[in-house]
N, CA, C and O atoms as a Tinker XYZ file with bonds, in Angstrom:
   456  protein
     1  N    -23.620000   -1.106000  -18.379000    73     2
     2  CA   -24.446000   -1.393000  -17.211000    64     1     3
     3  C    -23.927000   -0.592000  -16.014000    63     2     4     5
     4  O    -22.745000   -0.654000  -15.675000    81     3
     5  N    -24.846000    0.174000  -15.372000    73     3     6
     6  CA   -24.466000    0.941000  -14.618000    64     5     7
     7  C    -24.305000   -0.132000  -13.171000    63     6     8     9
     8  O    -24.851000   -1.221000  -12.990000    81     7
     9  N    -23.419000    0.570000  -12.320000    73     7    10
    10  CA   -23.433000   -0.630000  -10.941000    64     9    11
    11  C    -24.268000    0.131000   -9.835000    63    10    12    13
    12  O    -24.854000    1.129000  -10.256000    81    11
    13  N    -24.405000   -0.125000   -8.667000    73    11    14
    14  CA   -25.398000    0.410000   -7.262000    64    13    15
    15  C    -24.419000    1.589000   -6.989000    63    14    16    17
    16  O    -25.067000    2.582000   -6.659000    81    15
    17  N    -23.879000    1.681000   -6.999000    73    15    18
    18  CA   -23.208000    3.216000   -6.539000    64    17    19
    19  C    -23.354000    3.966000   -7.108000    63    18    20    21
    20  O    -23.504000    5.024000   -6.497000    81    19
    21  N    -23.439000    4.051000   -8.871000    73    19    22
    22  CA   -23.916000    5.060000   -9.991000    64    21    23
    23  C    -25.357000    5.008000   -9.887000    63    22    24    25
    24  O    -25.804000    6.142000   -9.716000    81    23
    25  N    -26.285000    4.081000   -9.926000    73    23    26
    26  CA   -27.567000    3.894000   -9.766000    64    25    27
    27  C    -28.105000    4.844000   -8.329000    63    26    28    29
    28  O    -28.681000    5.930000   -8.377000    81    27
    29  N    -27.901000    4.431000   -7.667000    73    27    30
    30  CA   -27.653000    5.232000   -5.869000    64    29    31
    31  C    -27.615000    7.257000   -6.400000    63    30    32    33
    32  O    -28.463000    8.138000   -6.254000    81    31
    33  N    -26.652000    7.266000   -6.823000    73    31    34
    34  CA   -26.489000    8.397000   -6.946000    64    33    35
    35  C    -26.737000    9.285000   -8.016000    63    34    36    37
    36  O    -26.258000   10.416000   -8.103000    81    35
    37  N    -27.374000    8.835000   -8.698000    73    35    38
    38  CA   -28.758000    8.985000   -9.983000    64    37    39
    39  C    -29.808000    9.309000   -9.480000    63    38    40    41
    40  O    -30.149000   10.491000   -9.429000    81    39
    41  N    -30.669000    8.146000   -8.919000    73    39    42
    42  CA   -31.591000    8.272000   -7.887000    64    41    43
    43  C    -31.503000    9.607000   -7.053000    63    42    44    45
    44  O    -32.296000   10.544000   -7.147000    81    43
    45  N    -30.394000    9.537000   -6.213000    73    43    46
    46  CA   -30.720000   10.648000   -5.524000    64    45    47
    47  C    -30.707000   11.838000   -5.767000    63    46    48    49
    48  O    -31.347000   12.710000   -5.180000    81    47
    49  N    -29.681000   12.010000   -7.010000    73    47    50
    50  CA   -29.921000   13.338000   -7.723000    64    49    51
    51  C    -31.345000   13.859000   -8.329000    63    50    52    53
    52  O    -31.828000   14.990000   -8.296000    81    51
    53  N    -31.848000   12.663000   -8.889000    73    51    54
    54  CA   -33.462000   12.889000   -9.483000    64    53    55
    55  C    -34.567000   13.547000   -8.046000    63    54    56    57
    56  O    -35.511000   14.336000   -8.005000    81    55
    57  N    -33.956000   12.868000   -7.196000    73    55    58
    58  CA   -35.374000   13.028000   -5.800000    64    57    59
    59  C    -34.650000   14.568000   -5.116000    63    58    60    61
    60  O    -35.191000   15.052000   -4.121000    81    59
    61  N    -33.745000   15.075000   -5.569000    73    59    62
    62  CA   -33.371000   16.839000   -5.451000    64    61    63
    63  C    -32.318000   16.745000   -4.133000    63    62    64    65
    64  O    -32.337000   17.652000   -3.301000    81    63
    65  N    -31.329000   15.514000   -3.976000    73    63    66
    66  CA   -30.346000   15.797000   -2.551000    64    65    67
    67  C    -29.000000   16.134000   -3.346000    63    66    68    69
    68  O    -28.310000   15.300000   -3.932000    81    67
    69  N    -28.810000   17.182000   -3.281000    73    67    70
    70  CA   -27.483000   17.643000   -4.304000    64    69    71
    71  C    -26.304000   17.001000   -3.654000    63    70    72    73
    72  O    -26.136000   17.009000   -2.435000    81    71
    73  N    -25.440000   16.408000   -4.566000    73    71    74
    74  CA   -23.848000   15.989000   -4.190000    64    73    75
    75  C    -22.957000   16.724000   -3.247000    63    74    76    77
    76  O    -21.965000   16.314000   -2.643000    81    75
    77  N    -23.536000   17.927000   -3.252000    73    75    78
    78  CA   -22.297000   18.829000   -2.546000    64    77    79
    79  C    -22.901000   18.974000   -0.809000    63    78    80    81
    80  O    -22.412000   19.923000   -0.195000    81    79
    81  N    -23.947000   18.062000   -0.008000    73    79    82
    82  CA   -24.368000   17.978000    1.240000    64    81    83
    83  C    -23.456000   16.738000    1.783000    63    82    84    85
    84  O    -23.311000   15.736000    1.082000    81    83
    85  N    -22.903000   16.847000    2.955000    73    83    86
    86  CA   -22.483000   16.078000    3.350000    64    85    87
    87  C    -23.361000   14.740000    3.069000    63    86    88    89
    88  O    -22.953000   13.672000    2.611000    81    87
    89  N    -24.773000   15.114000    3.498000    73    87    90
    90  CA   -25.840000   14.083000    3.594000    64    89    91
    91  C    -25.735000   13.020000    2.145000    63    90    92    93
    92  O    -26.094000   11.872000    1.886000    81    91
    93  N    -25.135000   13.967000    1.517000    73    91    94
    94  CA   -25.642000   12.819000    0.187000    64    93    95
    95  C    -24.518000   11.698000    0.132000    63    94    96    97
    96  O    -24.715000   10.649000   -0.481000    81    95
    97  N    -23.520000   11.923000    0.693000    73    95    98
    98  CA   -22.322000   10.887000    0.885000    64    97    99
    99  C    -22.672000    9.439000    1.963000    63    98   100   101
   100  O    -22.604000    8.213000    1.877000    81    99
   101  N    -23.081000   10.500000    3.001000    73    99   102
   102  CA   -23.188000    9.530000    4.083000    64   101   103
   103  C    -24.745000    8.618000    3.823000    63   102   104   105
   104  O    -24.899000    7.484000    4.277000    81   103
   105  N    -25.667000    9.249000    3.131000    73   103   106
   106  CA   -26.950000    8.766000    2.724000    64   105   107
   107  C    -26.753000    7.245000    1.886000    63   106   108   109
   108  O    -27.236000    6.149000    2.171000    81   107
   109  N    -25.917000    7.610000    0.833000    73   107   110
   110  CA   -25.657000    6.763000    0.109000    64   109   111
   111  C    -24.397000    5.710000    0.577000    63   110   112   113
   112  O    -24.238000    4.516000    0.323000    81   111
   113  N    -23.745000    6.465000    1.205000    73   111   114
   114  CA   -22.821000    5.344000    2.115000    64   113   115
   115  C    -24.007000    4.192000    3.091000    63   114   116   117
   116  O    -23.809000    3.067000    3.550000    81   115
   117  N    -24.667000    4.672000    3.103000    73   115   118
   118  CA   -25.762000    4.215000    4.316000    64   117   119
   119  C    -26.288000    2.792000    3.548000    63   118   120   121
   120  O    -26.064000    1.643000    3.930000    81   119
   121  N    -27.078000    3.230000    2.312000    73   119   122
   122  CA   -27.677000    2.625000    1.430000    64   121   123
   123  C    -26.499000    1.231000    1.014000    63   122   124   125
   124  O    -26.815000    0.064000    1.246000    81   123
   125  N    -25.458000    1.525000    0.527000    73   123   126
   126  CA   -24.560000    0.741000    0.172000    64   125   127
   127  C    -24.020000   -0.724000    0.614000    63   126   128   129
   128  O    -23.821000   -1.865000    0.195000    81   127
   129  N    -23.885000    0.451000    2.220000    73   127   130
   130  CA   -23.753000   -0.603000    3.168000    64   129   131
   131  C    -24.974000   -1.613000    4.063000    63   130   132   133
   132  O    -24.815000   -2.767000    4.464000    81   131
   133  N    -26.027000   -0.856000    4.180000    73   131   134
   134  CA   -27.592000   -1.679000    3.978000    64   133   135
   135  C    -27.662000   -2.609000    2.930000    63   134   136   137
   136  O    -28.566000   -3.434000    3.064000    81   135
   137  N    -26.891000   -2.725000    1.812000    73   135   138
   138  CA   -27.226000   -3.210000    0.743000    64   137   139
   139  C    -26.158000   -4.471000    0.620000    63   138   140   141
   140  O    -26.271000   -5.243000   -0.332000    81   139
   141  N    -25.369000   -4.612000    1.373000    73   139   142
   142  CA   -24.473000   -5.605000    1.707000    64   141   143
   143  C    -25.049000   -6.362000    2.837000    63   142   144   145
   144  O    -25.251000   -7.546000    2.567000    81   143
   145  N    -25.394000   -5.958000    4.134000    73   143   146
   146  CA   -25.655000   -6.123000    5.484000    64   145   147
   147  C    -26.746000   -5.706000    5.494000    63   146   148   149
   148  O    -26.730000   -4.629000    6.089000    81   147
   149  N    -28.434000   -6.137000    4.917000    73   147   150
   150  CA   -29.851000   -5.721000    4.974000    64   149   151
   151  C    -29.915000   -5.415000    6.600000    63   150   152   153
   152  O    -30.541000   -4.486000    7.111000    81   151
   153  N    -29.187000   -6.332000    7.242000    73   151   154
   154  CA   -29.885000   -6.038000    8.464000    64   153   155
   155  C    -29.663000   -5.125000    9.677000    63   154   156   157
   156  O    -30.262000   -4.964000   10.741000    81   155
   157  N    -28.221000   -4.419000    8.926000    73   155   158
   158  CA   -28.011000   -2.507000    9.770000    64   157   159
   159  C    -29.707000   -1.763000    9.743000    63   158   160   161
   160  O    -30.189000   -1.132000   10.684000    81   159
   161  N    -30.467000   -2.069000    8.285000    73   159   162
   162  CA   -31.156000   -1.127000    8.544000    64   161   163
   163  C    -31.723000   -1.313000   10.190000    63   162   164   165
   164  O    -31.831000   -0.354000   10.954000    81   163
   165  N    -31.974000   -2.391000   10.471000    73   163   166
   166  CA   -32.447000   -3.019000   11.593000    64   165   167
   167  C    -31.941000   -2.157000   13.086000    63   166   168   169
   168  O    -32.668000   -1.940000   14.055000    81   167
   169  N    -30.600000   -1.789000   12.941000    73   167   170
   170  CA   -30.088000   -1.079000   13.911000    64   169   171
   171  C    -29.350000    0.651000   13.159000    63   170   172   173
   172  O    -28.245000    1.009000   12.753000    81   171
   173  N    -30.431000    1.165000   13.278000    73   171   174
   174  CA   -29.768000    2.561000   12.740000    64   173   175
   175  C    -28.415000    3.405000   13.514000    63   174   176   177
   176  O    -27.368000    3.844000   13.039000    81   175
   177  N    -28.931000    3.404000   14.819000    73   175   178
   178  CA   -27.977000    4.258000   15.852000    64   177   179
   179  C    -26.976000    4.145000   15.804000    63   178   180   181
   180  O    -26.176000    5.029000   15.497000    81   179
   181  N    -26.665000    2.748000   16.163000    73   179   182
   182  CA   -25.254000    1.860000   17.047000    64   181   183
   183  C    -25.033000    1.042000   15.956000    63   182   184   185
   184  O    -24.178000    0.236000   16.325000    81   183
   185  N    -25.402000    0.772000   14.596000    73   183   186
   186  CA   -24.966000    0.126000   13.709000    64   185   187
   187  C    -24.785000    0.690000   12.210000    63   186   188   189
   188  O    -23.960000    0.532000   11.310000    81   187
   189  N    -25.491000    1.130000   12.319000    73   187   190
   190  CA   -25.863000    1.874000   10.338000    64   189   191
   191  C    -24.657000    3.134000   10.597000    63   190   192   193
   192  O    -23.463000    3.170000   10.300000    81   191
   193  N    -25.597000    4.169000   11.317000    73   191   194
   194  CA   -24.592000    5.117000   11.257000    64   193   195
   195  C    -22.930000    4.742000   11.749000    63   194   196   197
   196  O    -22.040000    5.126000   10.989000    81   195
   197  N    -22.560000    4.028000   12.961000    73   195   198
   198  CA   -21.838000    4.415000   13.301000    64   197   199
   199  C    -20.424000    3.495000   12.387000    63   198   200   201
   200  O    -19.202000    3.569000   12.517000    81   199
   201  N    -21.146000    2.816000   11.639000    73   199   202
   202  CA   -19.910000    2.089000   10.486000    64   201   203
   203  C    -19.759000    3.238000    9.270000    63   202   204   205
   204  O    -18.774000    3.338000    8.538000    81   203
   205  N    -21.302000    4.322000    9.208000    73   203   206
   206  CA   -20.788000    5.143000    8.360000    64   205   207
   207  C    -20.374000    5.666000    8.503000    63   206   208   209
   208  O    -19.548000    5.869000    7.614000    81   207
   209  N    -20.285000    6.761000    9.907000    73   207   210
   210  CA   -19.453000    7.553000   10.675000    64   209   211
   211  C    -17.972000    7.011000   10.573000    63   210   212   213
   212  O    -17.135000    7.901000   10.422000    81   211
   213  N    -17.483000    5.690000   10.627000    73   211   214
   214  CA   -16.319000    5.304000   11.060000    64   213   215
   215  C    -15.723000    5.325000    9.508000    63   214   216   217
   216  O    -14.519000    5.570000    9.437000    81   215
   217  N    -16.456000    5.086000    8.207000    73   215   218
   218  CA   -16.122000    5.064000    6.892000    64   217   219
   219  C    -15.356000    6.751000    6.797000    63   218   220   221
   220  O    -14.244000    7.002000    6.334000    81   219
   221  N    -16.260000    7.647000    7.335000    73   219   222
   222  CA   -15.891000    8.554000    6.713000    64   221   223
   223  C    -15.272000   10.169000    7.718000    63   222   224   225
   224  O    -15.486000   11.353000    7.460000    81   223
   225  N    -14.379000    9.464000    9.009000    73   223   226
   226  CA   -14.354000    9.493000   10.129000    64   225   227
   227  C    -15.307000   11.218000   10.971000    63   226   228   229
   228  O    -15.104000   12.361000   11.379000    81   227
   229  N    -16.201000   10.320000   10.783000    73   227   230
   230  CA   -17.224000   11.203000   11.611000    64   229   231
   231  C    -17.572000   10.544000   12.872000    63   230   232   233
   232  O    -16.818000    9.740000   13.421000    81   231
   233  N    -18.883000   10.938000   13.396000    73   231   234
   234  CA   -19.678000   10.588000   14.450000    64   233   235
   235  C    -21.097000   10.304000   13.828000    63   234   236   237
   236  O    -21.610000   10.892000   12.876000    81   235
   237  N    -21.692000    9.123000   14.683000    73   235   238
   238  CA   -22.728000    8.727000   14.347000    64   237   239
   239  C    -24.181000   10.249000   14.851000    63   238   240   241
   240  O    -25.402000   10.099000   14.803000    81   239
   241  N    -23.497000   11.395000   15.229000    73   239   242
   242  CA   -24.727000   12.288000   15.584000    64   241   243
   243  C    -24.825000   13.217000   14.267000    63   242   244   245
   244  O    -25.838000   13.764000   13.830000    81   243
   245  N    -23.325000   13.261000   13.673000    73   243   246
   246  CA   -23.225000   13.832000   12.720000    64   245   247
   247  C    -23.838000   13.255000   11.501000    63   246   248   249
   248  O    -24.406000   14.070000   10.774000    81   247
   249  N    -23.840000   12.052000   11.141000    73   247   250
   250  CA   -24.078000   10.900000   10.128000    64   249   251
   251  C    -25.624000   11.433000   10.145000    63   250   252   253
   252  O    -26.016000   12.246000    9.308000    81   251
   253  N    -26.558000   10.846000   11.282000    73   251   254
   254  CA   -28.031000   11.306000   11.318000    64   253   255
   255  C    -28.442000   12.331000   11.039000    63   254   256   257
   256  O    -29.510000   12.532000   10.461000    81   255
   257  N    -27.350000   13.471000   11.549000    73   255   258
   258  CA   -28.027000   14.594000   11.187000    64   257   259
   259  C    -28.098000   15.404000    9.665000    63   258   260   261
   260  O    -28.760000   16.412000    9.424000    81   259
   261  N    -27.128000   14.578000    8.633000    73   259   262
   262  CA   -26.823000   15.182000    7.931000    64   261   263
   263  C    -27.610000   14.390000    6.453000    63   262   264   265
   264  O    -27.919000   14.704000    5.304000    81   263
   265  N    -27.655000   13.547000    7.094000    73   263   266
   266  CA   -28.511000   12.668000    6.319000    64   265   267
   267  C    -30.549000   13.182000    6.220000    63   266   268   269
   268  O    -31.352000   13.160000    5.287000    81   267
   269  N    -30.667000   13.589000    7.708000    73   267   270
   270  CA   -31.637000   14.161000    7.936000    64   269   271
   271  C    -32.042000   15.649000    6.694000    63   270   272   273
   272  O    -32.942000   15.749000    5.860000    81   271
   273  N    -30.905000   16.626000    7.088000    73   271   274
   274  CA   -30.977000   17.518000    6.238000    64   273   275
   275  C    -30.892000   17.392000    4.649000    63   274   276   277
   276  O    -31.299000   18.258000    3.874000    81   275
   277  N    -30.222000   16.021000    4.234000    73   275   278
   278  CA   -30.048000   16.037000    2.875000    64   277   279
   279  C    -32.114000   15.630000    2.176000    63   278   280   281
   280  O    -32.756000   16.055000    1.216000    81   279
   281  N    -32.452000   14.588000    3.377000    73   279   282
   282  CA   -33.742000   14.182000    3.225000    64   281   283
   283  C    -34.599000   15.687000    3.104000    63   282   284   285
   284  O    -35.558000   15.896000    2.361000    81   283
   285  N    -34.048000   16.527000    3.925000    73   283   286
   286  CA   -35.414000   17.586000    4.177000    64   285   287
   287  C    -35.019000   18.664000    2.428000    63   286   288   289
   288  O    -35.777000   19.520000    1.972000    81   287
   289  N    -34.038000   18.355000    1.981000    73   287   290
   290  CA   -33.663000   19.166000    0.853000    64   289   291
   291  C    -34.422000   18.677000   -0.157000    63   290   292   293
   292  O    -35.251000   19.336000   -0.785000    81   291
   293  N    -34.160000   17.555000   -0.325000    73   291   294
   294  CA   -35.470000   17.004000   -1.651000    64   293   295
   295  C    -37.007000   17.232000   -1.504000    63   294   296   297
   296  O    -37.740000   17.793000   -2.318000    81   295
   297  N    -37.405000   16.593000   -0.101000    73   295   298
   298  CA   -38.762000   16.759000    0.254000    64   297   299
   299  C    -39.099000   18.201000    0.104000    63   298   300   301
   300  O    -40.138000   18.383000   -0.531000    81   299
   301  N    -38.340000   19.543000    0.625000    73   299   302
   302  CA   -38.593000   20.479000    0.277000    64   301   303
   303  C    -38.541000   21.501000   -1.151000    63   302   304   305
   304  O    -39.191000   22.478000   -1.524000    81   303
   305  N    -38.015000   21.133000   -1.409000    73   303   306
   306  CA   -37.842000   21.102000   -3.123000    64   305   307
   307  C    -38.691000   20.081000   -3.964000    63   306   308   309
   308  O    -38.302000   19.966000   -5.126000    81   307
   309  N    -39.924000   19.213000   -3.557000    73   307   310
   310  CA   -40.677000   18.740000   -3.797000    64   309   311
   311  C    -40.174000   17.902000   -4.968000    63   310   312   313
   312  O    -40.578000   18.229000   -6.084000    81   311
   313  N    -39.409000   16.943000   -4.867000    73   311   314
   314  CA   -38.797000   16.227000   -5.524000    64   313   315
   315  C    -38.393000   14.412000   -5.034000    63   314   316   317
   316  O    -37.937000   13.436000   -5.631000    81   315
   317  N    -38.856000   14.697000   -3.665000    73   315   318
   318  CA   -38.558000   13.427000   -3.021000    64   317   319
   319  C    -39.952000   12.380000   -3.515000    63   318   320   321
   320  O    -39.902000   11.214000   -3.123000    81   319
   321  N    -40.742000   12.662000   -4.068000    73   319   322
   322  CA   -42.203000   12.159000   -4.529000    64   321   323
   323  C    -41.474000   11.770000   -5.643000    63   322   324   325
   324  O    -42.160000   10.881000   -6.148000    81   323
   325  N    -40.594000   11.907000   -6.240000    73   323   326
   326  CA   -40.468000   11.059000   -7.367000    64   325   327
   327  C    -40.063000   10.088000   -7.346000    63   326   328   329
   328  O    -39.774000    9.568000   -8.424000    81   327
   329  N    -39.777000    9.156000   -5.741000    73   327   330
   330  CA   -39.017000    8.045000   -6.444000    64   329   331
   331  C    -40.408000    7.137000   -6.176000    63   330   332   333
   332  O    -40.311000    5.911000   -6.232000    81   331
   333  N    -41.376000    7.607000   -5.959000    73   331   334
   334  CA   -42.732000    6.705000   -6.156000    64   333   335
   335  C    -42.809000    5.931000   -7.796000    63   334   336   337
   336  O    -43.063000    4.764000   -8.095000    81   335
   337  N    -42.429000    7.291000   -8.780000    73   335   338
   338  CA   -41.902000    7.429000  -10.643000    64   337   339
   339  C    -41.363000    6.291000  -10.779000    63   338   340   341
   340  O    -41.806000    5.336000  -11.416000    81   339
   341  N    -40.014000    6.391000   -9.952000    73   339   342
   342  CA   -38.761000    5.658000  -10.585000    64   341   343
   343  C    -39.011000    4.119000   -9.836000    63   342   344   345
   344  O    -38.778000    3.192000  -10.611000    81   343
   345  N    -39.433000    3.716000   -8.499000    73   343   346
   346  CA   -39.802000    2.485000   -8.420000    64   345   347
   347  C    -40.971000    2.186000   -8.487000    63   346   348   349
   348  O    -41.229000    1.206000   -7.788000    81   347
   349  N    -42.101000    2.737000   -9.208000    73   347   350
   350  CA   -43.552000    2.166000   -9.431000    64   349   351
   351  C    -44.467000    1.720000   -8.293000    63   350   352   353
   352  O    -45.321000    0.844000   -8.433000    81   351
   353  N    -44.290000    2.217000   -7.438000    73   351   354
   354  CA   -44.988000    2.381000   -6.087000    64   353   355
   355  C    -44.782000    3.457000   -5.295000    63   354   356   357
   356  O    -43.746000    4.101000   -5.127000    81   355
   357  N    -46.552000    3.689000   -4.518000    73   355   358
   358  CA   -46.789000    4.902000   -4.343000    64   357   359
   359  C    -46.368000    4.486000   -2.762000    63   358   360   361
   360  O    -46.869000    3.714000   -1.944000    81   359
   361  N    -45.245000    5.348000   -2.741000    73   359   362
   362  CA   -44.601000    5.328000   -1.150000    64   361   363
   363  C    -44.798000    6.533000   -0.535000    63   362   364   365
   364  O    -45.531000    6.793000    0.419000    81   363
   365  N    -43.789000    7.527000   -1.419000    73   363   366
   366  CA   -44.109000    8.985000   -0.492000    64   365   367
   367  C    -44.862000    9.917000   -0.839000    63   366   368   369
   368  O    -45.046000   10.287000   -1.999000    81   367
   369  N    -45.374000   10.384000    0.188000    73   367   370
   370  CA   -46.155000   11.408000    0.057000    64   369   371
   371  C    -45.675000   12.509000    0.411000    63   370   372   373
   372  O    -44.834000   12.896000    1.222000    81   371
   373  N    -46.659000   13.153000   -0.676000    73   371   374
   374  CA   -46.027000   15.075000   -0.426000    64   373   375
   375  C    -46.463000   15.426000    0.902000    63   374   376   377
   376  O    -45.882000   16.363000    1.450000    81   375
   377  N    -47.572000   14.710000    1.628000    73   375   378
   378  CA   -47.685000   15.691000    2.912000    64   377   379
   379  C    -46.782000   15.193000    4.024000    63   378   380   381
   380  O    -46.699000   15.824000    5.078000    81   379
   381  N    -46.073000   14.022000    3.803000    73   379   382
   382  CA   -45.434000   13.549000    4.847000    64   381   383
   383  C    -44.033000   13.121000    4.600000    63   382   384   385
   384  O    -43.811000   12.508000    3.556000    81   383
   385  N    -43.161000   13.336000    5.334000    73   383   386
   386  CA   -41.127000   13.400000    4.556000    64   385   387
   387  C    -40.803000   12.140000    5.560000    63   386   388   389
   388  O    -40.816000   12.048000    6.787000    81   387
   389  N    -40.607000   11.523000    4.861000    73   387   390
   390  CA   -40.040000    9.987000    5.512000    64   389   391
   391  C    -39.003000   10.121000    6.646000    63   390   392   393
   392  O    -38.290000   11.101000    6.430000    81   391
   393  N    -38.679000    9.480000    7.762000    73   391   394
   394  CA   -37.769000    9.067000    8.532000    64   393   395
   395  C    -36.572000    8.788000    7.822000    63   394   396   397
   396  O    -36.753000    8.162000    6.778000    81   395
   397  N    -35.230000    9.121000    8.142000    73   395   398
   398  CA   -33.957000    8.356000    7.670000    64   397   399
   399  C    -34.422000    7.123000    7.465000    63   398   400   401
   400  O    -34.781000    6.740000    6.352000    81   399
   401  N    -34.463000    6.262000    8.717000    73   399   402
   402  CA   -35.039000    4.959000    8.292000    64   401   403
   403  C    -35.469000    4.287000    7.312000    63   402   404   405
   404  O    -34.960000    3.423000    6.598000    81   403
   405  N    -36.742000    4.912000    7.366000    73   403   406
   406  CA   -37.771000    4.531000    6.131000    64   405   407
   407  C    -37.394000    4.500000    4.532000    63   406   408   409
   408  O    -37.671000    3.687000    3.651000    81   407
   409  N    -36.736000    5.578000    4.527000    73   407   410
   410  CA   -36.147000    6.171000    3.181000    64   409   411
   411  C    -34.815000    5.339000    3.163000    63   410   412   413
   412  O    -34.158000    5.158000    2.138000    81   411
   413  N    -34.429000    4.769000    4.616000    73   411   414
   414  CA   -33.319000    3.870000    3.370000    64   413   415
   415  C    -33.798000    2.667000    3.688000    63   414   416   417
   416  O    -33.272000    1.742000    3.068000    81   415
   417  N    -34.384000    2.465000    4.230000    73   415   418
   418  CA   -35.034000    0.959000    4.114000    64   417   419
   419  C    -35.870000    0.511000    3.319000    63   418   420   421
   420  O    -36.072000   -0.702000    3.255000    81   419
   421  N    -36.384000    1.200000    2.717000    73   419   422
   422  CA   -37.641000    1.716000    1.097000    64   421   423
   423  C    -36.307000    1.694000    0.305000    63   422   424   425
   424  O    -36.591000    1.053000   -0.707000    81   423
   425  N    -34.993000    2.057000    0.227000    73   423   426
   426  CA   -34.291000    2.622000   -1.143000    64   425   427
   427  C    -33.596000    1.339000   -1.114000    63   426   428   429
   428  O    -33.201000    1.158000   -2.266000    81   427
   429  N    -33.122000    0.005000   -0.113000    73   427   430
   430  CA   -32.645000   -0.935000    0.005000    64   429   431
   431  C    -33.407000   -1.837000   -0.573000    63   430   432   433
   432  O    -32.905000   -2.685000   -1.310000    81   431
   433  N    -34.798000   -1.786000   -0.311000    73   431   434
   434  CA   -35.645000   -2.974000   -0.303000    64   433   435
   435  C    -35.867000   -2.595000   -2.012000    63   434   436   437
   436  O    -35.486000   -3.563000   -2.670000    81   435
   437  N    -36.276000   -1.684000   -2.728000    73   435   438
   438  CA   -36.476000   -1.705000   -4.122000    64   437   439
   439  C    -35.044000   -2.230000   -4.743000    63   438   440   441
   440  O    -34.935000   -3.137000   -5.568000    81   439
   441  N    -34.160000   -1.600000   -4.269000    73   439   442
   442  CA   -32.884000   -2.201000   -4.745000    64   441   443
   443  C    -32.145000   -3.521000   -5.088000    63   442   444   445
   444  O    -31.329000   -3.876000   -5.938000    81   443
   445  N    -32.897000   -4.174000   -3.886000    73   443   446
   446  CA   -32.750000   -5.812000   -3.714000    64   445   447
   447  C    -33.330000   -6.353000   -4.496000    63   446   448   449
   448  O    -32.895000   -7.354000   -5.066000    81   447
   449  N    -34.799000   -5.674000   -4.790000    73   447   450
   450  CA   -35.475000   -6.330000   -5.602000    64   449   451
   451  C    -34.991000   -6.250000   -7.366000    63   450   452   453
   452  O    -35.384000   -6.967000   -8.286000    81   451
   453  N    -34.111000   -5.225000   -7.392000    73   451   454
   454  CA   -34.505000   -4.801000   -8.991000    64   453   455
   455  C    -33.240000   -6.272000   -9.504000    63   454   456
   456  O    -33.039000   -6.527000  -10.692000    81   455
């Protein structure tokens, strides 16, 4: 049985955010810790990032931004449409690339559920 951190990072390999972006650390650090504390997603700025920032001693401008770019790597590589596949609902769309937010508040909320 695989646990949420192998699952996490399965997932994101399938939707095209390669391991070697900062983003994919702090993405999934993000997720993890959303996934303990649902209600960071609630405060992204001053809460989500900046406990991930402090995990992995960064800055919360750095955290957003890198997370941002790991998002724009899948969506552009047209691969971020698959996790519509993998959780059976049609969330993203190819014409539109989700918010940090959204995308981990969508990757929390299927998670909780499974």
């Amino acid at each position: 049985m695989e646990n949420k951190n192998q699952i996490i990072s399965k997932i994101m390999i399938e939707i095209g955010i390669k391991p070697n972006l900062d983003g994919f650390k702090y993405l999934k650090d993000s997720i993890m810790e959303s996934l303990n504390n649902p209600s960071l997603v609630h405060n992204m700025t001053k809460g989500l990032y900046a406990k991930v920032a402090s995990l992995n001693s960064s800055t919360p401008a750095k955290v957003e931004r890198s997370i941002r770019t790991a998002i724009d790597a899948g969506y552009m590589g047209g691969k971020l449409s698959k996790l519509n596949e993998i959780f059976g609902v049609e969330y993203i769309s190819k014409y539109e690339k989700p918010s940090n937010g959204n995308l981990i508040a969508f990757m929390v909320d299927r998670l909780l559920c499974a």
